[in-house]
PAZAPA-4460 file (N, C-alpha, C; in steps of 0.05 Angstrom, whole numbers, plus 32768, in hexadecimal, padded with zeros to 4 digits):
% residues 77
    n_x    n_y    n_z   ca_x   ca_y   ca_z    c_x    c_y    c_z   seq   type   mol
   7F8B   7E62   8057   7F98   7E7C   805A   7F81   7E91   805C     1      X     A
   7F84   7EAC   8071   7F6B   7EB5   8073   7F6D   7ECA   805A     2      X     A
   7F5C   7ED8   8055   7F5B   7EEC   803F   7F60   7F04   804A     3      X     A
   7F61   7F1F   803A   7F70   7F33   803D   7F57   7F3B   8051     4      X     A
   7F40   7F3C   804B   7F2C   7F4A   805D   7F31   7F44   807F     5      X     A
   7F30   7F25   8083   7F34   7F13   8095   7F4E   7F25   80AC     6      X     A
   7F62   7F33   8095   7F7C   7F33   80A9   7F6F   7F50   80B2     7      X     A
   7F6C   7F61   80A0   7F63   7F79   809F   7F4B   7F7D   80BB     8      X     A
   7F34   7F6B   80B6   7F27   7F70   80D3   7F2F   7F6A   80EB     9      X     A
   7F44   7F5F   80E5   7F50   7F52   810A   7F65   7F65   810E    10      X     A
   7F73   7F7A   80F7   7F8C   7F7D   810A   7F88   7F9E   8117    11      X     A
   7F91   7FA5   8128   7F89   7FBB   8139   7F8F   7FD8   8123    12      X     A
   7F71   7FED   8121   7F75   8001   8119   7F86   800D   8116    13      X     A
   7F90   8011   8140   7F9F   8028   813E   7FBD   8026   813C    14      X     A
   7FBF   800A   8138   7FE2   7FFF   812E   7FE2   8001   810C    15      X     A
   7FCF   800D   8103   7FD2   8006   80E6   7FD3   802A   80D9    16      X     A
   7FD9   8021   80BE   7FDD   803C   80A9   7FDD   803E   8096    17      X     A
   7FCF   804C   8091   7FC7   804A   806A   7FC5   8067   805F    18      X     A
   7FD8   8065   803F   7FE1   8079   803E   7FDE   807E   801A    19      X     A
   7FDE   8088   800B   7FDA   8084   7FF1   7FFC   8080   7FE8    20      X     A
   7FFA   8071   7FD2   800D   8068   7FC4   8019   807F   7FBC    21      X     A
   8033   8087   7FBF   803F   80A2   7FAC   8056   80A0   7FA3    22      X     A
   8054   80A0   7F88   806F   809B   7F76   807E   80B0   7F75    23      X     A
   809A   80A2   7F7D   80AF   80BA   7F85   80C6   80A9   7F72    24      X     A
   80DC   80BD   7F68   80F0   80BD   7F65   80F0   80AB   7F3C    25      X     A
   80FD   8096   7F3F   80FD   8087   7F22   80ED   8072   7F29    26      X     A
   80E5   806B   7F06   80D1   804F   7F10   80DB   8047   7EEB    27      X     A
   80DA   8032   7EEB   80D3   801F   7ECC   80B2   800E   7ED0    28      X     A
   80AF   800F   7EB5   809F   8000   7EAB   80A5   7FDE   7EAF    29      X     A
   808A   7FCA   7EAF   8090   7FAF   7EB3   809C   7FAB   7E96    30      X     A
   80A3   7F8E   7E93   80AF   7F87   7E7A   80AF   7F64   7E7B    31      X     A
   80A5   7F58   7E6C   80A7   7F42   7E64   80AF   7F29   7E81    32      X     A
   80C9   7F31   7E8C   80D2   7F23   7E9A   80D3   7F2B   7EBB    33      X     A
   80CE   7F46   7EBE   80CE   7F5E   7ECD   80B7   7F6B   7ED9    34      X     A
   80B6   7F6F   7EEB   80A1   7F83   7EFB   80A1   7F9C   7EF3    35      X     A
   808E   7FAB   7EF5   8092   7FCC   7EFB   8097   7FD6   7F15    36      X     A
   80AB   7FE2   7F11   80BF   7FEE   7F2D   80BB   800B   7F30    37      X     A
   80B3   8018   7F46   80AF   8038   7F51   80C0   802E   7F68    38      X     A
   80C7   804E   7F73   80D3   805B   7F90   80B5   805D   7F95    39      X     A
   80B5   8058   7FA7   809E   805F   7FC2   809D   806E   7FDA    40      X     A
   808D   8085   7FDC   8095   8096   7FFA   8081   8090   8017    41      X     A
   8089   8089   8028   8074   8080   803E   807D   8093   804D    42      X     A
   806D   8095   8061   8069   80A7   8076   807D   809F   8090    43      X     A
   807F   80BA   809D   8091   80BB   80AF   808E   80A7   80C4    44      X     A
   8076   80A5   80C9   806F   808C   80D3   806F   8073   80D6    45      X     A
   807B   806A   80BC   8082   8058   80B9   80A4   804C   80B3    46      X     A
   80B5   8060   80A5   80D4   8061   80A4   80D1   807B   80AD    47      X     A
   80E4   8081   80C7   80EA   809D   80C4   8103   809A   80CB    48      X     A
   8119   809A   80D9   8133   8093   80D4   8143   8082   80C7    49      X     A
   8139   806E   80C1   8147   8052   80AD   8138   803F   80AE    50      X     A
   8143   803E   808A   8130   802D   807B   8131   8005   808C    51      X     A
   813B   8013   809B   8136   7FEE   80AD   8116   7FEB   80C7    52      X     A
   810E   800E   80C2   80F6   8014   80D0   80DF   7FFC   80BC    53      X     A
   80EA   7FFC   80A8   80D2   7FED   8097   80CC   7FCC   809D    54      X     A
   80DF   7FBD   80A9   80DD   7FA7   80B0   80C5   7FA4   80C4    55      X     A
   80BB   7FBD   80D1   80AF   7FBB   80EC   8090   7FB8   80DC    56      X     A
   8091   7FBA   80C5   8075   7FBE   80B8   8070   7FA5   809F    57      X     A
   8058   7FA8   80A0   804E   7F93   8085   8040   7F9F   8072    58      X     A
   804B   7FB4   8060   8040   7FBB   8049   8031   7FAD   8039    59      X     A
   801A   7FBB   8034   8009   7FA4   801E   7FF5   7FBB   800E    60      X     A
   7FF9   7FB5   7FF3   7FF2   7FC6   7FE1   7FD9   7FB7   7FD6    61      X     A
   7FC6   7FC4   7FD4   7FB3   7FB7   7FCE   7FA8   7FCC   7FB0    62      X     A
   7F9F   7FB9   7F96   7FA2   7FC7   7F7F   7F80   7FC8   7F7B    63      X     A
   7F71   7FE1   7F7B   7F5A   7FDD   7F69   7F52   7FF2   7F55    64      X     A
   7F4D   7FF2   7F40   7F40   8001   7F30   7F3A   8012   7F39    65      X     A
   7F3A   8035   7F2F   7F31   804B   7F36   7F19   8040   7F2D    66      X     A
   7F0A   803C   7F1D   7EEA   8049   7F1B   7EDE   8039   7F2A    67      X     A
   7EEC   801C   7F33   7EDA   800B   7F49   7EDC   801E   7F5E    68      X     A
   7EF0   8022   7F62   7EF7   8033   7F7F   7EED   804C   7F84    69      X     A
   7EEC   8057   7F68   7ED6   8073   7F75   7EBE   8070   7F6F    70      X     A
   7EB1   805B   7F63   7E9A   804D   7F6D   7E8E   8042   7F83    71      X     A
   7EA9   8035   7F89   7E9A   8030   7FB5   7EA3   8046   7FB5    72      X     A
   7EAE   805D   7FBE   7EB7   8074   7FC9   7E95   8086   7FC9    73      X     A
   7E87   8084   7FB9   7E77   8091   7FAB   7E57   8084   7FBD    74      X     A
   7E62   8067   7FC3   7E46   8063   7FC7   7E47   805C   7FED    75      X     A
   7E5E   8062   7FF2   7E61   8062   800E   7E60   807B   801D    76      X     A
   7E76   8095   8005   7E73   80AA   8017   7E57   80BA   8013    77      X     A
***
């Protein structure tokens, strides 16, 4: 199976979109048996008349640590 980097360098820039995560509406906490659940808002670009626009896409959330992240942020920009 290739790895996330692997998909990421092959698939075309300008078909792609990245957007920060923004919690909208209700969310719960995980629990024992359970996930933690948020509403999520994406860009027009990606649903803009119905939510069946989303099938056309492959969401993928990728989780890292703020202080890793504004540590590469820091040593790149």
């Amino acid at each position: 199976m290739p790895s996330l980097m692997d998909i990421l360098n092959r698939v075309d820039d300008e078909k792609t979109i990245s957007f920060p995560l923004a919690q909208s509406g209700s969310s719960s906490a995980a629990t024992k048996n359970h996930l933690a659940k948020i509403s999520m808002a994406v860009p027009r670009e990606i649903v803009d008349r119905s939510l069946t626009e989303l099938r056309n896409w492959q969401i993928i959330i990728v989780a890292i640590p703020r202080d890793e992240y504004n540590k590469v942020l820091s040593e790149i920009g």
